[in-house]
C-alpha positions as CSV (number, residue, x, y, z in Angstrom):
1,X,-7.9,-17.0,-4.6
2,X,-10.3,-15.6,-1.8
3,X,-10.7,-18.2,1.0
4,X,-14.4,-16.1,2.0
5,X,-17.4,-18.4,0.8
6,X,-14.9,-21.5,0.0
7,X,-14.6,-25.0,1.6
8,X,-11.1,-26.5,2.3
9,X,-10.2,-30.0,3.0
10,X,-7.6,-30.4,5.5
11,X,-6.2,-34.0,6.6
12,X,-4.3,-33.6,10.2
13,X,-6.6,-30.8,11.2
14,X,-7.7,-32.4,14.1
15,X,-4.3,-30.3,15.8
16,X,-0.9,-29.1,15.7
17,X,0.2,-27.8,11.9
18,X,-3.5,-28.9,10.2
19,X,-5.5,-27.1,13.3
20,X,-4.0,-23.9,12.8
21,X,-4.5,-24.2,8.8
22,X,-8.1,-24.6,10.2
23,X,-8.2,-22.1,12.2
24,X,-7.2,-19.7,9.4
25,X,-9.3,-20.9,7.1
26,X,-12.1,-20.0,9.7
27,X,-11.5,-16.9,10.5
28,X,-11.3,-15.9,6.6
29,X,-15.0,-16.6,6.2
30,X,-14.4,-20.0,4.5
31,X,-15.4,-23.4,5.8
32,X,-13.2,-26.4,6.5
33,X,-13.5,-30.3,6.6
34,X,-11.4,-32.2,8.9
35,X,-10.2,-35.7,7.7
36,X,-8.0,-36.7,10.6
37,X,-8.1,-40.0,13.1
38,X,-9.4,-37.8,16.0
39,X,-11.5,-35.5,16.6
40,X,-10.3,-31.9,17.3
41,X,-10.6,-30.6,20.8
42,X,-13.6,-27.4,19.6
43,X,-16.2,-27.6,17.5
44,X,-17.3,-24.7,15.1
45,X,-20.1,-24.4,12.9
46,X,-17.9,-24.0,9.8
47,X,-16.2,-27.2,10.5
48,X,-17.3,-30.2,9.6
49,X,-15.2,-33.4,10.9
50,X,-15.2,-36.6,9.3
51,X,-12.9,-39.9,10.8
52,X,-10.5,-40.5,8.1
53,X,-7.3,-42.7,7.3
54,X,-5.5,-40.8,4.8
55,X,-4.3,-44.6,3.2
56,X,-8.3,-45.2,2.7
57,X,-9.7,-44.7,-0.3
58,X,-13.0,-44.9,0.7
59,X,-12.7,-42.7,4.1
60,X,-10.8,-40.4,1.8
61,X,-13.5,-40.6,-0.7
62,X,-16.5,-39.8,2.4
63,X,-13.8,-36.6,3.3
64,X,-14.0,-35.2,-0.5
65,X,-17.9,-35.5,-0.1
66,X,-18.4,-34.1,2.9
67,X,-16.6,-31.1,1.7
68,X,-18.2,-30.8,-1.7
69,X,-21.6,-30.8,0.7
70,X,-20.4,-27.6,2.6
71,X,-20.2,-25.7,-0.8
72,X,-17.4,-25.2,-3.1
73,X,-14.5,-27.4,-2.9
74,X,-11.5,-25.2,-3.9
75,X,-8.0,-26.3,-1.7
76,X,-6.7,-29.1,-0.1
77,X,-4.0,-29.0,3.2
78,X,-2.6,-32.1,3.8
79,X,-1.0,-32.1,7.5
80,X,-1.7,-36.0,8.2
81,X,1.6,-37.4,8.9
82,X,3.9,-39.6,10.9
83,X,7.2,-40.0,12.4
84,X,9.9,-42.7,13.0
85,X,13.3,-42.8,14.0
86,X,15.1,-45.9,14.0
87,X,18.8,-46.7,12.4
88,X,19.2,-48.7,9.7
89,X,21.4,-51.3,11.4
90,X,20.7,-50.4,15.2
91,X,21.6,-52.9,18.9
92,X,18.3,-55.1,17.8
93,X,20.1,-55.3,14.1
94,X,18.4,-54.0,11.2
95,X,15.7,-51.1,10.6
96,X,12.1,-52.7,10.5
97,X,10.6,-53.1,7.4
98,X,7.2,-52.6,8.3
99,X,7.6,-49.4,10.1
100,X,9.7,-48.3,6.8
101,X,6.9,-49.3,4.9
102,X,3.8,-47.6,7.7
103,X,6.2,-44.5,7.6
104,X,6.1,-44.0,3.3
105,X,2.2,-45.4,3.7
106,X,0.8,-42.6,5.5
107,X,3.3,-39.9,4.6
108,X,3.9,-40.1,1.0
109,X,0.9,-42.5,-0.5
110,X,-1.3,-41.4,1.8
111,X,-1.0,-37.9,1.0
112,X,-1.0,-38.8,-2.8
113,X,-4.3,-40.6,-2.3
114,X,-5.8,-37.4,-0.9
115,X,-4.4,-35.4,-3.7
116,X,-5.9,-37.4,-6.3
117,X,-9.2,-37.4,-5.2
118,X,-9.4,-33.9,-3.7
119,X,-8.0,-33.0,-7.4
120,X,-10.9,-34.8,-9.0
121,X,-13.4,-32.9,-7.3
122,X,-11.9,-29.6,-7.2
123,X,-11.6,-29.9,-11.3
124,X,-15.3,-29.7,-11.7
125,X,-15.7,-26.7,-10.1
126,X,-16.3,-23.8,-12.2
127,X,-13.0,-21.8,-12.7
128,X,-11.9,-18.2,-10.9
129,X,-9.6,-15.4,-12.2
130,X,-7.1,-16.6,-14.7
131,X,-9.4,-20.1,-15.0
132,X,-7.9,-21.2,-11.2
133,X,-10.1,-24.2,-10.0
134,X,-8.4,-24.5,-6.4
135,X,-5.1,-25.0,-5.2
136,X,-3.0,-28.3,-3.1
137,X,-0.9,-27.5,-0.2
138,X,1.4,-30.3,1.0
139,X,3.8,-30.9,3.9
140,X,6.9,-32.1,2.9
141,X,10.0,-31.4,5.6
142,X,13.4,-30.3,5.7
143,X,13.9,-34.0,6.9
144,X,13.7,-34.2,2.8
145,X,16.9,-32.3,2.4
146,X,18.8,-32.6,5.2
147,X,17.6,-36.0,6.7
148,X,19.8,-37.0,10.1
149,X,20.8,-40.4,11.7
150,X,17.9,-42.7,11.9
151,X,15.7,-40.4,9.4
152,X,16.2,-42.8,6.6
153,X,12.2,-43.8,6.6
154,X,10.8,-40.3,7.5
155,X,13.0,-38.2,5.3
156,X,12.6,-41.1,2.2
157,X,8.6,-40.4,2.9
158,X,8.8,-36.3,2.9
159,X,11.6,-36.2,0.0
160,X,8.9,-38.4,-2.0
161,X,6.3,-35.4,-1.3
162,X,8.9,-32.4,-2.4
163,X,9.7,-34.7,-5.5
164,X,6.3,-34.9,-7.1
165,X,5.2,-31.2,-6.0
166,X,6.2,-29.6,-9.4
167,X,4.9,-33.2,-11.7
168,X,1.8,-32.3,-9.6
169,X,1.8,-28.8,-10.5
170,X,2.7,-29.9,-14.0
171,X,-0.2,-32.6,-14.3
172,X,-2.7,-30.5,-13.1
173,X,-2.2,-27.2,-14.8
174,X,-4.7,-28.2,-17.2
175,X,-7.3,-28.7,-14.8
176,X,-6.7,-24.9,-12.8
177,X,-5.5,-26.5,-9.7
178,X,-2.2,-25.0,-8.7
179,X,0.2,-28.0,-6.2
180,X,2.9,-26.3,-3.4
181,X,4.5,-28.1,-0.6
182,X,5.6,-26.5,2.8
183,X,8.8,-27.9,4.1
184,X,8.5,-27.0,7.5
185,X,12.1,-26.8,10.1
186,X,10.9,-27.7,13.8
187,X,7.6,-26.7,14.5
188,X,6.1,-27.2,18.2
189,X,3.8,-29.9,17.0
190,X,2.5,-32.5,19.3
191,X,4.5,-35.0,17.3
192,X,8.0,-32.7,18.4
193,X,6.0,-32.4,22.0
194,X,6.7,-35.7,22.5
195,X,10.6,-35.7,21.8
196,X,12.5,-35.8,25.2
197,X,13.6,-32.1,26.4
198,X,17.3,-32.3,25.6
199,X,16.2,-33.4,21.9
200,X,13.6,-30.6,21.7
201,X,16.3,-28.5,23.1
202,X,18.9,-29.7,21.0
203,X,16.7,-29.1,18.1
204,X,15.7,-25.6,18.8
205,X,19.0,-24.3,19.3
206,X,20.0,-25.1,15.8
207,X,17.8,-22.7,14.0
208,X,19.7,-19.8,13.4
209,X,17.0,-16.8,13.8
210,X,14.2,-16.6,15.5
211,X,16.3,-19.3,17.6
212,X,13.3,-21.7,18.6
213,X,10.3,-23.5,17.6
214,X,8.3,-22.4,15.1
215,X,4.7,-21.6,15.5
216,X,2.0,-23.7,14.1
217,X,0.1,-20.2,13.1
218,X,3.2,-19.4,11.3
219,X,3.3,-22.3,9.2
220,X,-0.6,-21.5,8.5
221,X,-0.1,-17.7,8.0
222,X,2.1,-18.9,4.8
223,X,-0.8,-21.3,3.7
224,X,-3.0,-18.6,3.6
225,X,-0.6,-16.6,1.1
226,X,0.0,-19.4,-0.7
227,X,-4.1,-20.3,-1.4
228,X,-4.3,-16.2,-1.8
229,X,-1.4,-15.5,-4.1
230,X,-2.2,-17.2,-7.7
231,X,1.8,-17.5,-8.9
232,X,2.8,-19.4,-6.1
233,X,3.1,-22.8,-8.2
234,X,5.4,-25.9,-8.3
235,X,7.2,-24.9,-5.9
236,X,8.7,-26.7,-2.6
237,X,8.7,-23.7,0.3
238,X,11.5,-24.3,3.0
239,X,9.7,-22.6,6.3
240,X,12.7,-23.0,8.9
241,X,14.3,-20.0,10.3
242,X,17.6,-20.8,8.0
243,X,17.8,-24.1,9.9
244,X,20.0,-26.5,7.8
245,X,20.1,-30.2,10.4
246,X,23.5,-31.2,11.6
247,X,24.0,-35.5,10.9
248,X,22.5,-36.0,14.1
């Protein structure tokens, strides 16, 4: 799919992993909405920005509009996320239920919720080469595959996300819109910026080559092949430098 002339909804592209999706998207010729809690720090007149809470239907709902008035609706990036680490039986006793349940909310749900009403609108659009309507580009994690101590709630939320990619891709066949998810190894995000220095350390040294963080363009640079390659379908893309996360 060409991105030139097409509008793309991205939730979390206020900055780190969605801003550089943005960015790309930009500088393709296509247009972009941004449905994230913030604004993002420069404006550009292809980019529209519209406060949104991923768990809202109805901000959700003003996100999809706004983008089908830019033009043609034809992907959605979904980069909204958030993180918690806690043990499940820790010095205060057990794990918190409610950040359990905030964590799966706005991970998993909410990223479902954008999914199905992005898909809604991208189905009317008239279809491309091959009958291709538009395309959905999740962020699962390798936290999905090789969760450590204290992941329980974040890793439950991103495996959630790998798991329905290929029902997704399955379900919506029919409709021309292809569904890949991005699991992504330690990216310098302003969610990992945030990590005390002999974490982030920690963490970059375990990614076996290139041996440290990866580069929120990098992550986009494989978005953009996967909105401009048509067979890229169902499938769950590990983006991590051969990283494979020790237990802790």
């Amino acid at each position: 799919m060409d991105i030139t002339g097409n509008v793309f909804l991205v939730t979390g592209g206020a900055s780190g992993l969605g801003a550089a999706c943005v960015a790309r998207i930009v500088a393709a010729g296509g247009s972009a909405v941004i449905a994230d809690l913030n604004p993002p720090a420069e404006t550009h007149p292809k980019v529209r920005f519209v406060k949104a809470d991923v768990t809202s239907e109805s901000d959700m709902k003003a996100a999809v509009e706004a983008a089908l008035e830019l033009g043609s609706l034809r992907g959605l990036v979904c980069c909204a996320g958030i993180e918690h680490g806690e043990r499940v039986v820790g010095k205060n006793g057990p794990h918190d239920l409610g950040a359990f349940v905030r964590t799966i909310q706005v991970n998993l749900i909410g990223t479902f919720n954008a999914i199905r009403l992005a898909a809604a609108a991208i189905s009317t659009q008239p279809g491309l080469e091959d009958g291709e309507k538009g395309v959905i580009i999740n962020t699962s994690s390798v936290a999905a595959f090789d969760g450590q101590v204290g992941q329980a709630a974040y890793s439950a939320s991103k495996a959630g996300v790998a798991g329905m990619t290929l029902p997704l891709a399955r379900d919506l066949a029919r409709s021309g819109i292809r569904v890949v998810s991005v699991a992504p190894g330690v990216f310098d995000t302003p969610l990992v910026a945030r990590l005390a220095e002999p974490v982030r350390q920690s963490l970059a040294a375990q990614v076996p080559f290139p041996p440290r963080f990866g580069k929120p363009d990098e992550y986009a640079n494989l978005v953009e092949q996967i909105i401009r390659n048509p067979m890229l379908n169902g499938a769950v893309l590990r983006l991590d430098g051969g990283l494979r996360m020790g237990g802790k």
